[in-house]
C-alpha positions as a Markdown table, in Angstrom:
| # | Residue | x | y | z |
|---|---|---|---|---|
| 1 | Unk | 0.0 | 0.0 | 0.0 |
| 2 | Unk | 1.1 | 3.5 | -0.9 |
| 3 | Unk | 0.3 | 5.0 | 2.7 |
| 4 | Unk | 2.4 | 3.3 | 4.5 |
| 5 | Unk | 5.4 | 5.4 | 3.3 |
| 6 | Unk | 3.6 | 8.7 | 4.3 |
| 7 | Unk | 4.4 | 10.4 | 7.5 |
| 8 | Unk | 1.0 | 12.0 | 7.8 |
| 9 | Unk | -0.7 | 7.9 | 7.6 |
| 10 | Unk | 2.0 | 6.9 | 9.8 |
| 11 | Unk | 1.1 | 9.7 | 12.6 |
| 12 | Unk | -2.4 | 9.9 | 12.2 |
| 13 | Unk | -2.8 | 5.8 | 12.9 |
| 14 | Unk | -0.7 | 6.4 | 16.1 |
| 15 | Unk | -2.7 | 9.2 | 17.5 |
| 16 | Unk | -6.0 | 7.6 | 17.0 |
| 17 | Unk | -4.5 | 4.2 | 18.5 |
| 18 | Unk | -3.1 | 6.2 | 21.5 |
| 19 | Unk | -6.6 | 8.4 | 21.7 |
| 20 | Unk | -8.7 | 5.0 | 22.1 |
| 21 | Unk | -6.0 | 3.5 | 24.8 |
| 22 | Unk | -6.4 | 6.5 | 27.2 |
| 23 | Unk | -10.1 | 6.5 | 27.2 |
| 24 | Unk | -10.9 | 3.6 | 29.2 |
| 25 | Unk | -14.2 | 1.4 | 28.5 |
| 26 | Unk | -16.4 | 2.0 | 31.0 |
| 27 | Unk | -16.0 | 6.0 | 30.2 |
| 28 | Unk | -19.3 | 7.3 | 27.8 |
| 29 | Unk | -19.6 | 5.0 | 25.1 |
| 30 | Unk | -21.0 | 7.2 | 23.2 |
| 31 | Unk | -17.9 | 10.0 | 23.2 |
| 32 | Unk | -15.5 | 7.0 | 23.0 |
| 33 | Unk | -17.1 | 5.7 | 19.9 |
| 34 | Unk | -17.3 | 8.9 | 18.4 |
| 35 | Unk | -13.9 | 10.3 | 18.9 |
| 36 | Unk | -12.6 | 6.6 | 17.4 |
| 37 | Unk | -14.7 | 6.8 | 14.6 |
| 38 | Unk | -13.1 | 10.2 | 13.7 |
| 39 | Unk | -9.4 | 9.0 | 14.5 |
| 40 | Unk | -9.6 | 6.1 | 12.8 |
| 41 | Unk | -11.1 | 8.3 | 9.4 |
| 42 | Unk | -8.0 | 10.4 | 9.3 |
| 43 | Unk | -5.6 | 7.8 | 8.4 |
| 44 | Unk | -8.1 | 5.6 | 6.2 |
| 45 | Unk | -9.4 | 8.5 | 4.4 |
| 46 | Unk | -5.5 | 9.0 | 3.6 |
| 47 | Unk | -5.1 | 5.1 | 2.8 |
| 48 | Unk | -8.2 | 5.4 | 0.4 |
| 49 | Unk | -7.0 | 8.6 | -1.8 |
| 50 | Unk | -3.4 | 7.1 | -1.6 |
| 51 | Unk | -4.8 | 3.9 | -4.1 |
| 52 | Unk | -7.0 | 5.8 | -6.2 |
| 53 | Unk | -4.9 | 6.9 | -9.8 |
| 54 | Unk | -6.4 | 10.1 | -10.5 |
| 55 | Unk | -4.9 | 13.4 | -8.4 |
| 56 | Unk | -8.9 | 14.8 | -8.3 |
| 57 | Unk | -9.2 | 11.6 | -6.1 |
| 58 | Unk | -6.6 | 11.5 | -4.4 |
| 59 | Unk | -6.9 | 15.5 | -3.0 |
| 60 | Unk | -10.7 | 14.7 | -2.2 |
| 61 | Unk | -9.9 | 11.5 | 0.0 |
| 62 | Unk | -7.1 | 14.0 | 1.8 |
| 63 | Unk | -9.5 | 17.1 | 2.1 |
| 64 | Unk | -12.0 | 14.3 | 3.9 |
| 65 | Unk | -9.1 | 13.2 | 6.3 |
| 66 | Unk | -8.5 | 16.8 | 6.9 |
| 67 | Unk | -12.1 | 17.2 | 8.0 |
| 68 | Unk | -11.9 | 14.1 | 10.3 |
| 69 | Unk | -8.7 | 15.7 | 12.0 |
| 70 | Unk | -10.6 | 18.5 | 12.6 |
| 71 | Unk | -13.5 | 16.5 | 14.2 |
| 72 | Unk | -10.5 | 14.4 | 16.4 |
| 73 | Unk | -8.7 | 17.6 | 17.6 |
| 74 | Unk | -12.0 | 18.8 | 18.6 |
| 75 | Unk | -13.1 | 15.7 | 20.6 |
| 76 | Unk | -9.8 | 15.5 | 22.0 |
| 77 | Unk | -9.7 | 18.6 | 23.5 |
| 78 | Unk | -13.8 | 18.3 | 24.7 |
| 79 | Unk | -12.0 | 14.7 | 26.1 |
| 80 | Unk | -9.5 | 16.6 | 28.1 |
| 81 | Unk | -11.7 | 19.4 | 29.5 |
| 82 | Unk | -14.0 | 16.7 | 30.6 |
| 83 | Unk | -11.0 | 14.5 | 31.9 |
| 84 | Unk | -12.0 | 11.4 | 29.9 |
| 85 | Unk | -8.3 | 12.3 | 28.1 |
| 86 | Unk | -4.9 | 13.5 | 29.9 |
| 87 | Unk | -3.5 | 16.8 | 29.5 |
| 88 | Unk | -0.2 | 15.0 | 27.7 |
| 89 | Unk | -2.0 | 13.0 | 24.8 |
| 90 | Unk | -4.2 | 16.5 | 24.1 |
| 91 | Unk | -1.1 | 18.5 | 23.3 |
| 92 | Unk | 0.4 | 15.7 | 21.1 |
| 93 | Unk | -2.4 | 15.5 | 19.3 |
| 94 | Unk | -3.4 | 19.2 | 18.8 |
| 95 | Unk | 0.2 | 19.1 | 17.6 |
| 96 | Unk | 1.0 | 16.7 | 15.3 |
| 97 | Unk | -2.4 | 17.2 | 13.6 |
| 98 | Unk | -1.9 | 20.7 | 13.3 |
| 99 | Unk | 1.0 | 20.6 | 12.2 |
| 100 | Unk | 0.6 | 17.7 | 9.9 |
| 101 | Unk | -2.6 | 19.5 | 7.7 |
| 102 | Unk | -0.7 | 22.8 | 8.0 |
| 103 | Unk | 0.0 | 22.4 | 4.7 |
| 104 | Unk | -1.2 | 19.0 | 4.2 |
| 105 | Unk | 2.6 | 17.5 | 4.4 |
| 106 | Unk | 2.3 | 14.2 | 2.8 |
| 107 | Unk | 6.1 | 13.5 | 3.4 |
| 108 | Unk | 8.4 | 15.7 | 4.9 |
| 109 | Unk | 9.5 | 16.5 | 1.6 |
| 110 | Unk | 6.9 | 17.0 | -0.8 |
| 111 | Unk | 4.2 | 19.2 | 0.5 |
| 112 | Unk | 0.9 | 18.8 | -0.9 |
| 113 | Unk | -1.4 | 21.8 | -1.1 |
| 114 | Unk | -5.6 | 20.5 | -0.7 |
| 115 | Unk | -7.0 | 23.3 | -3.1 |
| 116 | Unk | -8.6 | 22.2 | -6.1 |
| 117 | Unk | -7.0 | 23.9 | -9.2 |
């Protein structure tokens, strides 16, 4: 698979696995399944666009993983104010995902931009 050479797959896999560790499971299901279900979209949105062949594709499976970062920085930090997540993991994550759609770096060398031109 393609995305398993990309930094930005790489990271966003971790996070969400380390997000879904630090909630326990008797915590609110409901938040937990949520906040999972957004982690784990960043990195397959990312594996999905990374094995289609057109570019168009490919940006538009990347713009959706940048929406589903969004929606896990969000919960994450709701998670931490509400002490189902520790301070620690919230500033890793808020982070690494800023930092990683800011531009969308798909490696550390070649920088993709998400605008459709």
């Amino acid at each position: 698979m393609r995305c398993e050479t990309l930094d930005v797959w790489k990271i966003s896999a971790r996070l969400s696995a380390d997000v879904f560790k630090t909630i326990s499971p008797g915590k609110d299901f409901g938040f937990r399944d949520q906040i999972c279900r957004s982690g784990l979209s960043i990195p397959g949105n990312i594996a999905e666009g990374m094995e289609k062949e057109s570019i168009r594709e490919r940006i538009k499976f990347l713009d959706i993983a940048k929406g589903s970062a969004a929606e896990f920085i969000t919960q994450v930090y709701i998670g931490k104010d509400i002490d189902y997540i520790t301070s620690e993991t919230s500033r890793d994550c808020g982070f690494k995902l800023l930092n990683m759609f800011s531009p969308c770096s798909i490696n550390s060398s070649k920088p993709l931009s998400l605008s459709y031109h």
